[in-house]
TORDRENKE-789442 format. One record per residue (C-alpha): x, y, z. Coordinates in nm, 4 decimals, padded with zeros to 6 digits. Last residue first. Example, Ala and Ser with C-alpha at 12.3 -4.5 7.8 and 13.67 -1.06 7.14 Angstrom:
! TORDRENKE-789442
node c1:01.3670 c2:-00.1060 c3:00.7140 .
node c1:01.2300 c2:-00.4500 c3:00.7800 .
***
This chain:
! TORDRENKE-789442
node c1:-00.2092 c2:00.5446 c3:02.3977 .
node c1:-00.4470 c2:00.7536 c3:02.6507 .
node c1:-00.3886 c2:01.1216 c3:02.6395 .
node c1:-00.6117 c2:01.3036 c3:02.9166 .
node c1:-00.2742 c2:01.5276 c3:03.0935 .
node c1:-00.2447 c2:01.2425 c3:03.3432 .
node c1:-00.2303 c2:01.0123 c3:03.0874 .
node c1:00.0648 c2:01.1497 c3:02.8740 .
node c1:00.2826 c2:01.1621 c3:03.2338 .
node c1:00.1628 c2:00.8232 c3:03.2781 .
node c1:00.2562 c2:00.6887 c3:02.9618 .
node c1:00.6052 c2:00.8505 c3:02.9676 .
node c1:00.6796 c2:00.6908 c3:03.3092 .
node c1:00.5592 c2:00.3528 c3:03.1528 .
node c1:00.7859 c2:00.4159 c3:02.8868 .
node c1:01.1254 c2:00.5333 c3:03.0814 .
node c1:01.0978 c2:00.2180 c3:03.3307 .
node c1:01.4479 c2:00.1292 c3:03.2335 .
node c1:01.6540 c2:-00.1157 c3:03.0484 .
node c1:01.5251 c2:-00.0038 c3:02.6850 .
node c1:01.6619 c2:00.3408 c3:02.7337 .
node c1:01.6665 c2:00.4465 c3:02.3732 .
node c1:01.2806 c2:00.5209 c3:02.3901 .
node c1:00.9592 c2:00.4748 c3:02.1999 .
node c1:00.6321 c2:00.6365 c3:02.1816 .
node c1:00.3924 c2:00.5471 c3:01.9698 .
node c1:00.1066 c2:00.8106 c3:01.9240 .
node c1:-00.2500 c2:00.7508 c3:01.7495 .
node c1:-00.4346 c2:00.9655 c3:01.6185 .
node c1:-00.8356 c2:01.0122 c3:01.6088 .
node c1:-01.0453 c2:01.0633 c3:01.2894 .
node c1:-01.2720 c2:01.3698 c3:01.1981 .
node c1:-01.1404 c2:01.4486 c3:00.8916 .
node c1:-00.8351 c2:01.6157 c3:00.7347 .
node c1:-00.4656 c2:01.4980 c3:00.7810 .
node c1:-00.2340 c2:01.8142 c3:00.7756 .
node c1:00.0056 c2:01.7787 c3:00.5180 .
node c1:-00.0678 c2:02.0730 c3:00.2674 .
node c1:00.2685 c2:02.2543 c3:00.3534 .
node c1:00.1338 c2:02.5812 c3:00.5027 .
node c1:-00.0788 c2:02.3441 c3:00.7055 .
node c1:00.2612 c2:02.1594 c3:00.8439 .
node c1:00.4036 c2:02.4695 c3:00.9032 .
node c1:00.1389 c2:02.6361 c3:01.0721 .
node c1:00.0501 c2:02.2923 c3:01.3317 .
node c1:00.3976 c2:02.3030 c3:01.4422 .
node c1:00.3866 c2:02.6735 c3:01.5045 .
node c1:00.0574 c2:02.5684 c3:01.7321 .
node c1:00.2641 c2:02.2928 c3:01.9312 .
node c1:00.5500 c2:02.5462 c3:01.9565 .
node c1:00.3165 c2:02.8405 c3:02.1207 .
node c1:00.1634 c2:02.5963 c3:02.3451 .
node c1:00.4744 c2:02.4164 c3:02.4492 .
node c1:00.6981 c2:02.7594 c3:02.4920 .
node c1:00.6144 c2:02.7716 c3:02.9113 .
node c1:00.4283 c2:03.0115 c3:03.1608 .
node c1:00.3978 c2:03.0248 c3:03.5738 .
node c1:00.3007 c2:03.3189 c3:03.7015 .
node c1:00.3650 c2:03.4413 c3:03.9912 .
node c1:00.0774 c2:03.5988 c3:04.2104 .
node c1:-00.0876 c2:03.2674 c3:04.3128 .
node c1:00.1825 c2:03.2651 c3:04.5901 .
node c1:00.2688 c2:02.9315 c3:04.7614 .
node c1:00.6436 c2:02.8977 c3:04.6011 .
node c1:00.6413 c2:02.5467 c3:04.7111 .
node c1:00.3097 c2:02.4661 c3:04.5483 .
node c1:00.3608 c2:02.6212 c3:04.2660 .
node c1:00.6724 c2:02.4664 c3:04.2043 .
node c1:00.5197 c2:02.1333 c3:04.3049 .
node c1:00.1859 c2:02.1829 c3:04.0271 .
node c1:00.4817 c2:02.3118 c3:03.7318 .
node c1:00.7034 c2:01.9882 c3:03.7979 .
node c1:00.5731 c2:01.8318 c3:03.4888 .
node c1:00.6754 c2:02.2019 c3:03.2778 .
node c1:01.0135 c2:02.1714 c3:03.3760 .
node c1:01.0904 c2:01.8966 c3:03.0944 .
node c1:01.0419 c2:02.0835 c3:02.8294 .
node c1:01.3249 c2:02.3480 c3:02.9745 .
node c1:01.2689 c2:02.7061 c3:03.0246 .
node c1:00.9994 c2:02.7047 c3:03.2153 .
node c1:00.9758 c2:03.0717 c3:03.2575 .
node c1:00.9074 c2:03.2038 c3:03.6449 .
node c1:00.6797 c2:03.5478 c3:03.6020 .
node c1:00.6108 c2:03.8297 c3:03.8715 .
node c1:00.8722 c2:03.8723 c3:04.1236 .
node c1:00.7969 c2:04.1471 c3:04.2808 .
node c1:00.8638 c2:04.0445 c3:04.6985 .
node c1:01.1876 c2:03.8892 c3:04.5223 .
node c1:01.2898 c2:03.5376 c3:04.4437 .
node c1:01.6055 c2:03.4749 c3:04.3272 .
node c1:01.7863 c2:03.3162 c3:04.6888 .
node c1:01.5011 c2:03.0687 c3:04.6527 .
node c1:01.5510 c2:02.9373 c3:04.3372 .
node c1:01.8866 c2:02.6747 c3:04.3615 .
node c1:01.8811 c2:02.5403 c3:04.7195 .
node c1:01.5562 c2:02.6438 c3:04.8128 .
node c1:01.3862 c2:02.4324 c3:04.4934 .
node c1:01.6007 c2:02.1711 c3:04.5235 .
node c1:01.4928 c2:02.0964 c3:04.8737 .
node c1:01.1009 c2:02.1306 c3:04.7719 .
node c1:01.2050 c2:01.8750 c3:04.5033 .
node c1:01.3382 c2:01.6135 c3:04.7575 .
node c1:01.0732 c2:01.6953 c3:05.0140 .
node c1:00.7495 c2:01.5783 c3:04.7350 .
node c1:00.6689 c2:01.6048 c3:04.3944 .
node c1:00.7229 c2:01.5231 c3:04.0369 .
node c1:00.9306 c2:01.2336 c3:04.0998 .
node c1:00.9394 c2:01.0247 c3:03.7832 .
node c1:01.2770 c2:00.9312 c3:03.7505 .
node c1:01.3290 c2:01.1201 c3:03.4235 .
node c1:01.0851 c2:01.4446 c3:03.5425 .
node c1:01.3719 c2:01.4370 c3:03.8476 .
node c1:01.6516 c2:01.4142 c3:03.5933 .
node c1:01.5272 c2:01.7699 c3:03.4669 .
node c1:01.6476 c2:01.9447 c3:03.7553 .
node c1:01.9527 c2:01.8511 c3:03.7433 .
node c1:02.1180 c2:02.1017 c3:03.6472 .
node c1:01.9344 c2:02.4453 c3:03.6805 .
node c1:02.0576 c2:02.7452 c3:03.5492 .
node c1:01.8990 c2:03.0576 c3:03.6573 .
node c1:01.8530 c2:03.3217 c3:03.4173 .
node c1:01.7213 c2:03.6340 c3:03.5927 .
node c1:01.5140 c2:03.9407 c3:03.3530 .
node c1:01.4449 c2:04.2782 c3:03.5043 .
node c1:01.3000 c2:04.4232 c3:03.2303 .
node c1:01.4809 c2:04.7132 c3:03.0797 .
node c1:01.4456 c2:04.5499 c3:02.6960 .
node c1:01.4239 c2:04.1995 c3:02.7684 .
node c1:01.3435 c2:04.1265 c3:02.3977 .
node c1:01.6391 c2:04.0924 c3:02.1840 .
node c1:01.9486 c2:04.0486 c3:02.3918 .
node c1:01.7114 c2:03.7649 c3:02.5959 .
node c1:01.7154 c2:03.5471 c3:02.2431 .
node c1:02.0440 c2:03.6471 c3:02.1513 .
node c1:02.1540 c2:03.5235 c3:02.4845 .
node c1:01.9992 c2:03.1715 c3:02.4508 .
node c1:02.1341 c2:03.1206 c3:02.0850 .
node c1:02.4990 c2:03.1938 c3:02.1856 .
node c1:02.4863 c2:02.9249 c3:02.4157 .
node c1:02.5200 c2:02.9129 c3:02.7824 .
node c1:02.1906 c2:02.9303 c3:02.9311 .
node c1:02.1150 c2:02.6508 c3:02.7480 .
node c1:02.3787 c2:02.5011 c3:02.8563 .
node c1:02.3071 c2:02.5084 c3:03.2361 .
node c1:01.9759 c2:02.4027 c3:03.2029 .
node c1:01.6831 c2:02.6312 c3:03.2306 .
node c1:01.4734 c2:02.8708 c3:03.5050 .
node c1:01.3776 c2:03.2269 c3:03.3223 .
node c1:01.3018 c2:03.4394 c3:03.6303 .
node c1:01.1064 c2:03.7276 c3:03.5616 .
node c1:01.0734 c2:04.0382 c3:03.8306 .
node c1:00.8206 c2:04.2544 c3:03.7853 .
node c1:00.7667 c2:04.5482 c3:03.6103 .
node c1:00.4235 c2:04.5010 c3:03.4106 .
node c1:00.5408 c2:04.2007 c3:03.2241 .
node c1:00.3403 c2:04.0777 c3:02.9723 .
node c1:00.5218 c2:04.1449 c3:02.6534 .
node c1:00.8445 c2:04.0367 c3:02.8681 .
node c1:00.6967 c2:03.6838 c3:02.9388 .
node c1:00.5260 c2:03.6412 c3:02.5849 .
node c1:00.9061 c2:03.6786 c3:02.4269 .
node c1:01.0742 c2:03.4846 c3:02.7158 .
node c1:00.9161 c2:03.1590 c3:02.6696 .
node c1:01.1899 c2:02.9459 c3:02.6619 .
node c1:01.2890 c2:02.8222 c3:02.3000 .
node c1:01.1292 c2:02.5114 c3:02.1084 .
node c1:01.2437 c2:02.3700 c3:01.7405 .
node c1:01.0407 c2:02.3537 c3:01.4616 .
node c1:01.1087 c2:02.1673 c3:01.1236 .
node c1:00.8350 c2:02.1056 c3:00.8233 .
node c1:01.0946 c2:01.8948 c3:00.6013 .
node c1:01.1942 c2:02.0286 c3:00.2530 .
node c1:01.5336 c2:02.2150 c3:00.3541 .
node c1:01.6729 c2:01.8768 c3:00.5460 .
node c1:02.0014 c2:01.9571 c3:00.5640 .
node c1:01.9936 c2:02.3282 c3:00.6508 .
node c1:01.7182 c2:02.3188 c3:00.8375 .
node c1:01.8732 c2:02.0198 c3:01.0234 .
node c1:02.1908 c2:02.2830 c3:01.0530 .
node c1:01.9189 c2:02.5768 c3:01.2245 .
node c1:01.7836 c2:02.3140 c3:01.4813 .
node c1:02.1534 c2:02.1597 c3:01.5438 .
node c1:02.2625 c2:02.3334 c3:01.8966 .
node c1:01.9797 c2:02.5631 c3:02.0495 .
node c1:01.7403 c2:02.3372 c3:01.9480 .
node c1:01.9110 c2:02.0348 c3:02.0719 .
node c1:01.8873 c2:02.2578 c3:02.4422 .
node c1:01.6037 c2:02.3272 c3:02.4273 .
node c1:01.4032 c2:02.0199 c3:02.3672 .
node c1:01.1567 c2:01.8989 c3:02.1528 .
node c1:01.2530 c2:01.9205 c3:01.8280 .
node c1:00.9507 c2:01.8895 c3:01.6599 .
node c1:00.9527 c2:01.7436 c3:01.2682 .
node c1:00.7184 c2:01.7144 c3:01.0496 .
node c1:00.5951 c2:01.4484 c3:00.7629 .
node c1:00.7670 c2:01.1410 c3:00.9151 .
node c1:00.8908 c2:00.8255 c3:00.8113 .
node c1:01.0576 c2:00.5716 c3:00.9551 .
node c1:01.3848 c2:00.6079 c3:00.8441 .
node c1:01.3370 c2:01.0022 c3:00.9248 .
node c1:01.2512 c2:00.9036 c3:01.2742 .
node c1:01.6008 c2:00.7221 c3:01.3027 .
node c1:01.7902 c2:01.0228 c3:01.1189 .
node c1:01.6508 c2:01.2328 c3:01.3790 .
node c1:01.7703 c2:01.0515 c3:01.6587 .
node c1:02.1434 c2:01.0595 c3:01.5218 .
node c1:02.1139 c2:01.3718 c3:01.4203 .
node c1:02.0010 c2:01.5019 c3:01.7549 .
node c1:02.3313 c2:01.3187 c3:01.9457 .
node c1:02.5279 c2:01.4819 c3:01.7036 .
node c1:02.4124 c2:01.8314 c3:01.8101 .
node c1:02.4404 c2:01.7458 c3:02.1309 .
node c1:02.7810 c2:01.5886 c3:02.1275 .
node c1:02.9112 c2:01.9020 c3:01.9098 .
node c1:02.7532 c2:02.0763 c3:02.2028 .
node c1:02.9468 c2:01.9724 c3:02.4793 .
node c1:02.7123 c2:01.8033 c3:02.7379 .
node c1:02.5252 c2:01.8858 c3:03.0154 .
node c1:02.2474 c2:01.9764 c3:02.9004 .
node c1:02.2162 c2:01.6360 c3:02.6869 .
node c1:02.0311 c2:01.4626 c3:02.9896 .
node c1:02.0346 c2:01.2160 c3:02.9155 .
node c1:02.2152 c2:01.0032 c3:02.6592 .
node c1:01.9849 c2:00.6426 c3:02.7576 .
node c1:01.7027 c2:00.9078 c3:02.7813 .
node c1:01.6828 c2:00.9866 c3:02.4137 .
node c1:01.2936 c2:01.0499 c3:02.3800 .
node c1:01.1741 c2:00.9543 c3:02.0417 .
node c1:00.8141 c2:01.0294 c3:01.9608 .
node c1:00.5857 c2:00.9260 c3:01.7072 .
node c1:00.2579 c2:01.0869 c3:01.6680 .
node c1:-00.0046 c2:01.0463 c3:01.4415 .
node c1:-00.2471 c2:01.3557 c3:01.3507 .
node c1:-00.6381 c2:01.3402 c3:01.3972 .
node c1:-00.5916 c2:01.5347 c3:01.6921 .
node c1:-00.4042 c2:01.8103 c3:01.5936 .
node c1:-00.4128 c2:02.0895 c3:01.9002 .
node c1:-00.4932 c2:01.8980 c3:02.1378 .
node c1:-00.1821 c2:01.6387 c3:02.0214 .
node c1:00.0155 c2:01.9118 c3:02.0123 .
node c1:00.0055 c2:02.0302 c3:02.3192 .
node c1:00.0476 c2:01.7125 c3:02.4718 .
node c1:00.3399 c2:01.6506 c3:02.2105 .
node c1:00.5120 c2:01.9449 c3:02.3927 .
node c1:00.4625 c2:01.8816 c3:02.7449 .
node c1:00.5941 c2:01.5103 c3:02.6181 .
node c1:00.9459 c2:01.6546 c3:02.5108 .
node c1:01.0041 c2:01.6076 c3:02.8413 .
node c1:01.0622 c2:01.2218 c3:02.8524 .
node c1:01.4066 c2:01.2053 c3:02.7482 .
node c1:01.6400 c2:01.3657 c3:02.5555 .
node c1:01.3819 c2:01.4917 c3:02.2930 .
node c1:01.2374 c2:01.3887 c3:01.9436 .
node c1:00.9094 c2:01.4746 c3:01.8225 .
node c1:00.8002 c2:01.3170 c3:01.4088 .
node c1:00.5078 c2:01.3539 c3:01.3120 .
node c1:00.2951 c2:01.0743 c3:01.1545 .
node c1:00.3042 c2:01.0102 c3:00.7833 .
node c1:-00.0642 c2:00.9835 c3:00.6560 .
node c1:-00.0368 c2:01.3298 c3:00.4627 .
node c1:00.2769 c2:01.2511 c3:00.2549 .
node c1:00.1002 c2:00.9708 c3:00.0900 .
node c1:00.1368 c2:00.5981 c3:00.2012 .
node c1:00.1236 c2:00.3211 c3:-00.0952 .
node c1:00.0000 c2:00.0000 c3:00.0000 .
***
């Protein structure tokens, strides 16, 4: 049977399991599209890696979804965005390609003089990309970056609450926080499963809490329209999800995470 262009899922790829806060999005916002998502986790996390690493480490992973065959691509993660997003458009010029950055555009177009904290991994923060990207729109906001390794690995393991997260929390964001702080950015995919204990912790309904998953999802869904490639009709997709770290219990964790946001594989 021959497969057109339109019946090829979309391809998400990610270190790990984060790039799930991303497909959720997605999947609301193209629900008759298939899914198929990569998460790397046997090479997580890639944040703290050099990036020729990263960006070979994304090759690699997209090569294996291209071998499949996908329509679209979502790189999933910030920090493979930051390193081989504008190279894969490069070498890939006909393939529907997005990549995810924190959300500090919508953050400083809110902001009404408060503090904003971006929180992200270490090399993130690092790269040339990252500092372009708060260069061009934090203007005279008061704008924090606060790197945050290993804060990911607790999405990984699947502990999304409790004492051990609280402890992280004071250890690397308390000493931020101001009487106006007004907006923490999620700048990793990942952060966005830890967004109930974070706002628990920092038990003020004033801060807001906002992330790039919505906004990529929807850019997603652009490209692939501008293409012709979104499926039409009023059928449901279906996602497989697969992982490099066979060994583990990185699946189930990823079905649960997909479940408690309404997703059922």
């Amino acid at each position: 049977m021959i497969t057109s262009d339109k019946e090829l899922p979309v391809g998400f790829m990610d270190s790990g399991l984060g790039g799930l806060s991303v497909l959720i999005e997605a999947v609301h916002e193209m629900p008759s599209e298939d899914f198929l998502y990569f998460g790397d986790s046997a090479n997580a996390p890639y944040g703290t890696k050099p990036q020729e690493e990263i960006r070979r480490l994304t090759y690699d992973v997209v090569r294996l979804l291209l071998n499949r065959g996908i329509k679209g691509l979502a790189v999933a993660c910030n920090t493979a965005t930051s390193a081989a997003v504008r190279s894969l458009r490069e070498d890939y010029p006909g393939l529907p390609i997005v990549g995810i950055e924190p959300a500090i555009k919508p953050a400083v177009e809110r902001n009404k003089g408060g503090r904003i904290i971006v929180l992200a991994t270490p090399m993130t923060i690092a790269q040339e990309k990252y500092r372009k990207l708060v260069e061009r729109y934090k203007g005279g906001t008061d704008l924090v970056s606060v790197p945050c390794p290993g804060l990911m690995e607790f999405v990984e393991e699947g502990d999304l609450g409790g004492p051990d997260l609280d402890r992280y929390f004071e250890e690397h964001l308390e000493k931020y926080l101001t009487p106006d702080t007004e907006t923490i950015v999620l700048g990793c995919t990942h952060y966005p499963f830890i967004r109930d204990r974070l706002r628990k912790y920092l038990n003020n309904g004033g801060i807001e809490i906002i992330d790039g998953s919505l906004g990529t999802a929807r850019e997603l869904k652009r490209r692939l329209e501008e293409k012709g490639l979104l499926r039409s009709g009023e059928r449901k997709g279906k996602i497989i999800m697969e992982n490099s770290d066979r060994g583990t219990k990185k699946l189930e964790r990823g079905r649960i995470l997909l479940e408690r946001a309404g997703i059922i594989l």
